[in-house]
C-alpha positions as CSV (number, residue, x, y, z in Angstrom):
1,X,-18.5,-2.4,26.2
2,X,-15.1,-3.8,26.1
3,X,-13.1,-4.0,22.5
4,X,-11.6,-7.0,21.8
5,X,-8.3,-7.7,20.1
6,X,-7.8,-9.2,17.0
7,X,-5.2,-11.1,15.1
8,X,-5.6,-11.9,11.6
9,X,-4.1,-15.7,9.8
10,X,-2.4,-15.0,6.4
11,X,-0.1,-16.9,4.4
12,X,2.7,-16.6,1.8
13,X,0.2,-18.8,-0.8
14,X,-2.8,-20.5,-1.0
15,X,-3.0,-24.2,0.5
16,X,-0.6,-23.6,3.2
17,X,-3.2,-24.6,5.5
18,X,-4.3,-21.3,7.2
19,X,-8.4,-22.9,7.5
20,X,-7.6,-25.9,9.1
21,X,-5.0,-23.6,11.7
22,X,-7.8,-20.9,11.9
23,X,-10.4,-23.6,12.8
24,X,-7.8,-25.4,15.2
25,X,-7.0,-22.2,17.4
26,X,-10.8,-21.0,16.9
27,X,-12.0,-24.2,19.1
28,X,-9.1,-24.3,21.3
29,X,-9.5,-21.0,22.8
30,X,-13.1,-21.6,23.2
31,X,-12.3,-24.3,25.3
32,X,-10.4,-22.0,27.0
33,X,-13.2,-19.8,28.3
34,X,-12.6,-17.2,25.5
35,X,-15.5,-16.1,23.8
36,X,-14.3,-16.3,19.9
37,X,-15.4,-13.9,17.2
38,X,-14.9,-15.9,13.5
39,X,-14.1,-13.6,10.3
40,X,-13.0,-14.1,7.3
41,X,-11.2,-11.5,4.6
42,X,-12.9,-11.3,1.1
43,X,-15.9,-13.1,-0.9
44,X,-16.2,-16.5,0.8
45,X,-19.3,-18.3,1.9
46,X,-17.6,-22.1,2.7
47,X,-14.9,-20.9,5.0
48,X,-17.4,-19.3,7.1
49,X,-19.4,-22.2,7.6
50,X,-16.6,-23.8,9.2
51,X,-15.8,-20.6,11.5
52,X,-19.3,-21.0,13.2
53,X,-18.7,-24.5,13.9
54,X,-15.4,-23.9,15.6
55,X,-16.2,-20.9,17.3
56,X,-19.8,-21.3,17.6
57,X,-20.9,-17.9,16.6
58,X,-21.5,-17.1,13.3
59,X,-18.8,-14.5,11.6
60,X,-18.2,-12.0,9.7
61,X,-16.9,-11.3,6.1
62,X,-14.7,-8.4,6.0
63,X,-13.9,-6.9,2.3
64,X,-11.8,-3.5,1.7
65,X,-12.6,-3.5,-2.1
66,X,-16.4,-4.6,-2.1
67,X,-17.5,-2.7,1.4
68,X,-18.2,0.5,1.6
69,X,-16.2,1.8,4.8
70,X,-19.4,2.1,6.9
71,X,-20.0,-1.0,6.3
72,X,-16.5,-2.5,7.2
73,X,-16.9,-0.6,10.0
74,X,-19.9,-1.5,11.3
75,X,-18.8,-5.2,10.6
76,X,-15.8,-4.7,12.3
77,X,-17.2,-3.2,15.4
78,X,-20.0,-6.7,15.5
79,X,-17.1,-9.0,15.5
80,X,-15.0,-6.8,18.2
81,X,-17.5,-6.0,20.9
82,X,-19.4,-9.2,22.8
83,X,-16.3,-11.0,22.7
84,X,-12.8,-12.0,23.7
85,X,-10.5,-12.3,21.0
86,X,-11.3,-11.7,16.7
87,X,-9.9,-14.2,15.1
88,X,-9.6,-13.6,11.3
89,X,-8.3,-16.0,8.0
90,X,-6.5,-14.1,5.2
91,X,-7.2,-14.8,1.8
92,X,-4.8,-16.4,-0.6
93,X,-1.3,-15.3,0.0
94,X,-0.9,-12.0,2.1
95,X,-0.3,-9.2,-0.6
96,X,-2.2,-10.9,-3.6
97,X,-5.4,-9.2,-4.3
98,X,-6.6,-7.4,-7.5
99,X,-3.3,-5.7,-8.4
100,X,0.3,-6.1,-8.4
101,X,-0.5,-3.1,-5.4
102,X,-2.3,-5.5,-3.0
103,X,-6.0,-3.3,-3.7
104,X,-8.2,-5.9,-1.4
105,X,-5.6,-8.1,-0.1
106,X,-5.6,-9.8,3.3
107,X,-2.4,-6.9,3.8
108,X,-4.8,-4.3,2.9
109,X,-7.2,-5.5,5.9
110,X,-4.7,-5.7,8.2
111,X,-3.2,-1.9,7.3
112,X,-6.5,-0.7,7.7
113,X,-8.0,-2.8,10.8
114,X,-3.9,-2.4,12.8
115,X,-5.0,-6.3,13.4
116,X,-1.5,-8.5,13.9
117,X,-0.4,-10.4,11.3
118,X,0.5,-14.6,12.3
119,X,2.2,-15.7,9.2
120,X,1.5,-19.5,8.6
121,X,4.5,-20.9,6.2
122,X,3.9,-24.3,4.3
123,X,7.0,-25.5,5.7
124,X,7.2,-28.8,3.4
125,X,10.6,-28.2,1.3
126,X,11.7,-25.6,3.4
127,X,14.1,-25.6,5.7
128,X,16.9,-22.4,6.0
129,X,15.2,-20.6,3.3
130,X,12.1,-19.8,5.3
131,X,14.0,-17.4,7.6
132,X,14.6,-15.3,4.2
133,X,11.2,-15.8,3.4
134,X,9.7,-14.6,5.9
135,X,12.0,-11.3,6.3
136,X,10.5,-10.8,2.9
137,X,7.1,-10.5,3.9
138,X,7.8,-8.6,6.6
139,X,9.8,-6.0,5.5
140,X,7.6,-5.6,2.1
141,X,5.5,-3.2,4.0
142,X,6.1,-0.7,6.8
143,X,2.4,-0.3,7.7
144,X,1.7,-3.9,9.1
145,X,2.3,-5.7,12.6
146,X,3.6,-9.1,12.3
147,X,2.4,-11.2,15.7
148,X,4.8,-14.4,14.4
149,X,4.9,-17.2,12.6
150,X,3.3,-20.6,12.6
151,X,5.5,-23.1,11.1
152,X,2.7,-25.6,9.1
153,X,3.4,-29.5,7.6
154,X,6.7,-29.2,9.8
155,X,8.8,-33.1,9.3
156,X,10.6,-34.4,12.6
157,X,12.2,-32.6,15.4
158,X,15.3,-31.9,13.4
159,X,13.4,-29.8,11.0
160,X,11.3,-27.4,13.2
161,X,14.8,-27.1,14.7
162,X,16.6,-25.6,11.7
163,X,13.2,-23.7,11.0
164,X,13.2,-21.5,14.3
165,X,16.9,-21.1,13.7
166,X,16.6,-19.7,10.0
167,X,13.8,-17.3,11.5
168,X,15.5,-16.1,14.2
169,X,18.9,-15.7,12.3
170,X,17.0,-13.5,9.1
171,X,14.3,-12.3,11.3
172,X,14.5,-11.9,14.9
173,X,11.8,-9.5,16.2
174,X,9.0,-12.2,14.9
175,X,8.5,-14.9,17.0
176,X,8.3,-18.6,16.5
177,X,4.6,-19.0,18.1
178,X,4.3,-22.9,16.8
179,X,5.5,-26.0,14.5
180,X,2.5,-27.8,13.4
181,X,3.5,-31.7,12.2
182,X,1.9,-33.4,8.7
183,X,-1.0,-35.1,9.5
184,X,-3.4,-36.9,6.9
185,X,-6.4,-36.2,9.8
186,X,-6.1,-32.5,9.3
187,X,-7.2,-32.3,5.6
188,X,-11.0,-30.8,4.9
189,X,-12.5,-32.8,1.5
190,X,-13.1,-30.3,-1.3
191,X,-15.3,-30.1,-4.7
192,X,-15.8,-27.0,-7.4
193,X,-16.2,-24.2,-5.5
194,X,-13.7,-24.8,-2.9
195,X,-14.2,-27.2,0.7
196,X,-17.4,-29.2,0.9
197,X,-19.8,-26.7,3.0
198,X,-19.4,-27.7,6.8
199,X,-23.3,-29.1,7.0
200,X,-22.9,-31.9,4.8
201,X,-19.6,-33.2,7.3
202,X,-20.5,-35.6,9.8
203,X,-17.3,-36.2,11.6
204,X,-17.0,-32.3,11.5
205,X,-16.9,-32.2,15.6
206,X,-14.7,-34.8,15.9
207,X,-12.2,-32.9,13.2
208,X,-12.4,-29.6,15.1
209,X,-11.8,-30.8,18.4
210,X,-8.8,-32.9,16.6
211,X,-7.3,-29.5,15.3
212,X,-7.9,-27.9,18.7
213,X,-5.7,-30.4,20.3
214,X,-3.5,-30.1,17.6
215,X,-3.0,-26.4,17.9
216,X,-3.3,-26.8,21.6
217,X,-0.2,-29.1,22.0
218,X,2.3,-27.0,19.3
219,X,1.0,-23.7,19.4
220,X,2.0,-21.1,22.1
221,X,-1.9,-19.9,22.5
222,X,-1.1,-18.0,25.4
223,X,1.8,-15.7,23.7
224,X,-0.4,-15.8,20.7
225,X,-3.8,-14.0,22.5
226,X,-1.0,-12.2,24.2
227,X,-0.5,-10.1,20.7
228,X,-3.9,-9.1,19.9
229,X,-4.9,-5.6,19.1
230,X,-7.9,-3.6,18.6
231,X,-9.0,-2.6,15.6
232,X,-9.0,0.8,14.3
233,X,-12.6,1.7,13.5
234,X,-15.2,4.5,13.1
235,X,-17.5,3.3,16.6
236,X,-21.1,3.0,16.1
237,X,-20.7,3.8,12.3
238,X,-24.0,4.9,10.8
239,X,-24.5,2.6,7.7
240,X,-27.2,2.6,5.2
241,X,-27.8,-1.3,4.5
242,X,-29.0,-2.6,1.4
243,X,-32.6,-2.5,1.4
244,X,-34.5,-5.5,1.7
245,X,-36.3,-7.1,-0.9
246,X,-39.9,-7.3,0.8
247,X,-41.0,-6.7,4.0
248,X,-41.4,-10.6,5.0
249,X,-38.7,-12.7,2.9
250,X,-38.4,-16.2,2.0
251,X,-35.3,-17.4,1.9
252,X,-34.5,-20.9,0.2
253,X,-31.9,-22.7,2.7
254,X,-30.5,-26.7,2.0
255,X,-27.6,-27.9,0.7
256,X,-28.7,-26.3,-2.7
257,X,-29.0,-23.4,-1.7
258,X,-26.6,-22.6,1.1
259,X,-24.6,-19.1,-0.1
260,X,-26.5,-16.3,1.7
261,X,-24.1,-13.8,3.4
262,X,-25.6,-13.6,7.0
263,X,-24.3,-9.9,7.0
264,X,-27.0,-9.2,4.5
265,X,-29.4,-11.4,5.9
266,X,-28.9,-9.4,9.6
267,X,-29.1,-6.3,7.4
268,X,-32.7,-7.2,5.7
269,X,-34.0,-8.3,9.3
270,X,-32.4,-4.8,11.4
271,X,-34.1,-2.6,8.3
272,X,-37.6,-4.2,9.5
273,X,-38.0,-7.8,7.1
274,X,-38.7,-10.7,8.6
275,X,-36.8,-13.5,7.4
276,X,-38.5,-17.1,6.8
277,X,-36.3,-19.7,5.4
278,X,-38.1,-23.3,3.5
279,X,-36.6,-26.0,1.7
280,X,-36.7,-26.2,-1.7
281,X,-34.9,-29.7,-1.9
282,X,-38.0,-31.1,0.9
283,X,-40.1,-29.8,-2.0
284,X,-41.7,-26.8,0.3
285,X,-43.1,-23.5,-0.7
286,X,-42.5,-20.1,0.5
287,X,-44.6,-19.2,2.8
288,X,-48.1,-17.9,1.7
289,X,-47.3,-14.4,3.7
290,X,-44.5,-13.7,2.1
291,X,-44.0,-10.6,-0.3
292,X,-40.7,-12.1,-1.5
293,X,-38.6,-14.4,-2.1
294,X,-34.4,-15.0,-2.2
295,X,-32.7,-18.1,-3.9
296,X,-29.2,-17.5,-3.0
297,X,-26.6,-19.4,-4.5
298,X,-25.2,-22.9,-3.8
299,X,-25.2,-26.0,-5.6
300,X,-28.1,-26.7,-7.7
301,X,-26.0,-28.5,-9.6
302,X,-25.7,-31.5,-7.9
303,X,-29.3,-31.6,-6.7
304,X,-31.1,-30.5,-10.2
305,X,-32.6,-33.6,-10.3
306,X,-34.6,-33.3,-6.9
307,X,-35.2,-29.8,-7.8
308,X,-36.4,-30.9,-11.4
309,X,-38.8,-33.3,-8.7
310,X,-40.0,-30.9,-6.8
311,X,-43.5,-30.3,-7.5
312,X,-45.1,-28.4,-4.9
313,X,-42.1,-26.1,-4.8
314,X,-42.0,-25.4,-8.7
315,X,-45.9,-24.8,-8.4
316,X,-45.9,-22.3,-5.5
317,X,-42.9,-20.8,-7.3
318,X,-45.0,-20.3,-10.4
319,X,-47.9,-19.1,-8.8
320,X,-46.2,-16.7,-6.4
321,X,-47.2,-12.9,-7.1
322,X,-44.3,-11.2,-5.2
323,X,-41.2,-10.1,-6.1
324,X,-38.4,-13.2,-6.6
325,X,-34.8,-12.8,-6.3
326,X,-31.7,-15.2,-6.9
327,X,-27.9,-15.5,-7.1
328,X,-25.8,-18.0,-9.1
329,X,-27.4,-20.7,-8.1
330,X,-30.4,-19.6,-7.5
331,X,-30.7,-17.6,-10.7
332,X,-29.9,-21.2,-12.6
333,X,-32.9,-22.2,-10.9
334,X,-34.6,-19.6,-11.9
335,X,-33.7,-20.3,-15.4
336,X,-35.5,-23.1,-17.9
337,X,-33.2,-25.7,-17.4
338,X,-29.8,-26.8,-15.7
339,X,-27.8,-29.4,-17.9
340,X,-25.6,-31.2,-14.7
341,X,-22.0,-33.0,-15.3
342,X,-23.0,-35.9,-16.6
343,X,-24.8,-34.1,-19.9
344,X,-28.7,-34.6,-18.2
345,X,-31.0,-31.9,-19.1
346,X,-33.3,-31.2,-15.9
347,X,-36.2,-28.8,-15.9
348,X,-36.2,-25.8,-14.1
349,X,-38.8,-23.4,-12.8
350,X,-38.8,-21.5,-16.1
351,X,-39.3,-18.0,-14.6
352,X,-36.1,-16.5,-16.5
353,X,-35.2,-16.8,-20.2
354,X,-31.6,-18.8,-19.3
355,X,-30.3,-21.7,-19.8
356,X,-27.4,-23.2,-18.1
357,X,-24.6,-26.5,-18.2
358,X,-22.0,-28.0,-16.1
359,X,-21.2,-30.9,-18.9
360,X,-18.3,-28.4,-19.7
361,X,-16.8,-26.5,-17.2
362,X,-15.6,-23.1,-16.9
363,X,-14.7,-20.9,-14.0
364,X,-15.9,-17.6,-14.0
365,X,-14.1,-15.6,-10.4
366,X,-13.6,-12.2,-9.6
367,X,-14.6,-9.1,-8.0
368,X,-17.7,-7.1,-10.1
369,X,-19.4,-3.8,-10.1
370,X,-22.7,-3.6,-11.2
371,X,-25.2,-1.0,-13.1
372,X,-28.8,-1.6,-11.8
373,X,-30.7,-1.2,-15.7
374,X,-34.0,-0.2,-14.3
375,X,-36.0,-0.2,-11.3
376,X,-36.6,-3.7,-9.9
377,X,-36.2,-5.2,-6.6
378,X,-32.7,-4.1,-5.8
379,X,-33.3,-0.6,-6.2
380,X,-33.2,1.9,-8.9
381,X,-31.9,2.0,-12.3
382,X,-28.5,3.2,-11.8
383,X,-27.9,2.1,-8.5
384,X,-24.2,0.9,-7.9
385,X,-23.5,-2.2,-6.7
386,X,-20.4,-4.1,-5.5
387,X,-20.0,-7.8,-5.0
388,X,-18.5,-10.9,-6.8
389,X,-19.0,-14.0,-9.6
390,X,-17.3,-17.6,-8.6
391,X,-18.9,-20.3,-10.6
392,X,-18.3,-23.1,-13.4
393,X,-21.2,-22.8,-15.1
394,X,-21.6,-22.1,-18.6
395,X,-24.7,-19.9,-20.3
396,X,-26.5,-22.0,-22.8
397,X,-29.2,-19.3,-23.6
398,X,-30.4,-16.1,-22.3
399,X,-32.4,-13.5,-23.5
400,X,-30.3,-10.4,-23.9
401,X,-32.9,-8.2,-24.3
402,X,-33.8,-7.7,-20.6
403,X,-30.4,-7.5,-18.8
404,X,-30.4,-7.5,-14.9
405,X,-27.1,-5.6,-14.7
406,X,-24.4,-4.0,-16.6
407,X,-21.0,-5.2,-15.1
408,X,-17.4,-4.2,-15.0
409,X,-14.5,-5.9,-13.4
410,X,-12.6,-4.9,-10.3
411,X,-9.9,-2.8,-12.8
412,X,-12.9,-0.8,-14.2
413,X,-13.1,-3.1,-17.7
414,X,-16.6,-3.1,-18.9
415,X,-17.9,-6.9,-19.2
416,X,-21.3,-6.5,-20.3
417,X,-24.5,-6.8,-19.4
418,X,-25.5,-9.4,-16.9
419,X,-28.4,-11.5,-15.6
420,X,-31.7,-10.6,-16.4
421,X,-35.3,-9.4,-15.2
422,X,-38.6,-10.2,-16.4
423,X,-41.2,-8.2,-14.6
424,X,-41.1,-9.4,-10.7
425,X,-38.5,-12.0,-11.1
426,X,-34.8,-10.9,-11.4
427,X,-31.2,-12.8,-11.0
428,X,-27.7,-12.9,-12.0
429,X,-24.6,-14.8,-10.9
430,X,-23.1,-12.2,-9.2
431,X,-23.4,-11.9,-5.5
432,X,-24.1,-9.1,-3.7
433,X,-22.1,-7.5,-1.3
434,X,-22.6,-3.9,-0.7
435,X,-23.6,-0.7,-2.3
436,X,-21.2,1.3,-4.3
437,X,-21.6,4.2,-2.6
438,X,-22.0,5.7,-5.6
439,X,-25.2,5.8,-7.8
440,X,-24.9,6.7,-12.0
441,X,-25.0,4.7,-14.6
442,X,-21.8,3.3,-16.8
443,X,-21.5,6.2,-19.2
């Protein structure tokens, strides 16, 4: 089977407009003929969304710090074989990660995947520094390929002039591949956690075929496939997943619950689970054959009060004797009660001692490795796992006395314990990603 090449979209910063460009290029080579493999560096579950829709074919999330390299592997090898071209988006600027070193940067990706770099520079306020400022980047590391730059929010003719002549002065073996104009029509709304999930945007066709001819008409697409490269990666990688939680597995899926990594998802179903998925928010129950059941995260939030409303679902919830899992979200639903934005306490399903509020904010974001305390559905006590916390919720109450996880930040820093379990039921707000690799407790 053929290997494709891959490129990957970074950026000096965050918000210099490397989703709506990824998107743009994703749909216009599709329209091509190309058959487009969607990923995405780091913890993410919005950005993807949008990947499908351009390229439709769901993606991949590729982490260096939370993957074990199996896994990466393995996920690497998916995205490369079946298709034509991997497109991946960066993370927040190229080098910025958990250190001052770059440790699970979009750079770090691209050292380890020999994927070409296409820098996208914010041009607004920029006109003969950006030749400087990309020299920078590209001379910061001597283990990364630069494919070229995309010039973004470019003003007139004029401008993108004096842009491609400061980069080719200060830099000159990096290419100009594109000048991309300001344009109101290529902004995505956002809320809390980042864009507004793709399923809840109607005119999300019309936008992506908007940014295809966008990147169509300014974008050199043919000199930019032209620099795509294979990864480097251990073929047919032998990876032990995560084990599933059950051997047939409800999985709650609306626009309440829409954070479920479809890399773990794929990983449950190839282990043997089938996977059902029901509506909470349409007030249905799991199904009746099911030995388990997955709340994943999402926005609960701004749906408590149909989930407060939701009878049949609380009931079967209540009543259901197999093991129940959630995540962030899910574990707030879990949890007695969710107090929304406006101060309005709504009744949960009451399975977990916690107690949760969004009348005052605070964000809560970073990489996490967590201590399993005891046997429970996730494996054994001691079991490492790696994954991440992003939310604005705030704990009102939990019990303490039956902790889910003990936790330590991405530098090692102990933070605790974590979630809880009671008996069958278990959650947290950190997501899972992979296994450690490792298995011993936090001495």
């Amino acid at each position: 089977m053929s290997i494709a090449g891959g490129l990957i979209l970074a950026a000096p910063a965050s918000g210099s407009g490397k989703t709506t460009l990824s998107l743009g290029l994703m749909r216009a080579f599709g329209r091509q003929g190309l058959r487009v493999a969607p990923a995405k560096c780091g913890p993410d579950y919005i950005d993807p969304t949008y990947h499908a829709a351009a390229a439709r074919r769901a993606g991949r999330n590729l982490d260096v710090w939370a993957m074990r390299p199996e896994t990466l592997d393995a996920s690497i090898q998916a995205l490369s074989e079946g298709s034509d071209i991997v497109l991946c988006e960066g993370v927040m600027g190229l080098f910025d990660g958990i250190d001052a070193r770059g440790t699970g940067s979009t750079a770090e990706l691209a050292a380890r995947t020999g994927w070409p770099i296409v820098l996208v520079v914010d041009a607004r306020g920029l006109a003969a520094s950006a030749g400087p400022l990309v020299s920078g980047f590209v001379r910061a590391r001597n283990d990364l390929v630069f494919a070229g730059v995309i010039f973004n929010r470019c003003g007139g003719p004029s401008h993108v002039a004096l842009l491609r002549e400061a980069l080719a002065l200060a830099c000159p073996e990096v290419p100009c591949l594109g000048a991309v104009a300001r344009d109101a029509a290529l902004v995505l709304p956002e809320r809390h956690l980042g864009l507004v999930p793709a399923g809840e945007q109607p005119g999300l066709e019309a936008f992506l075929d908007g940014a295809a001819e966008t990147c169509t008409r300014t974008i050199d697409l043919g000199a930019l496939a032209a620099t795509a490269r294979p990864a480097h990666f251990a073929r047919s990688a032998a990876v032990e997943p995560l084990a599933p939680i059950g051997s047939r597995i409800a999985v709650a899926r609306d626009a309440a619950f829409v954070f479920a990594y479809p890399a773990m998802l794929d990983a449950w179903h190839e282990s043997g689970a089938e996977i059902v998925f029901f509506s909470p928010l349409d007030d249905e129950a799991p199904d009746a054959s099911c030995d388990a059941v997955f709340l994943p995260g999402g926005y609960p939030e701004l749906h408590a009060g149909r989930l407060a409303a939701a009878g049949n679902f609380a009931k079967a919830m209540r009543r259901f004797s197999g093991s129940v899992y959630g995540e962030c979200g899910g574990y707030m639903t879990l949890g007695r009660r969710i107090v929304d934005s406006d101060g309005t306490s709504h009744e949960m399903l009451g399975l977990l001692p916690v107690e949760t509020s969004f009348a005052h904010r605070r964000l809560h974001l970073g990489y996490r490795e967590m201590t399993l305390d005891s046997d429970c559905v996730l494996g054994k006590a001691g079991t490492v796992l790696r994954g991440h916390e992003f939310h604005y919720a705030s704990i009102l109450a939990q019990d303490e006395d039956a902790p889910l996880f003990h936790a330590r930040d991405a530098r090692g820093a102990p933070l605790g314990t974590a979630g809880c379990r009671i008996g069958r039921v278990a959650g947290s707000f950190q997501h899972i990603i992979d296994r450690a690799g490792h298995s011993a407790p936090y001495g």
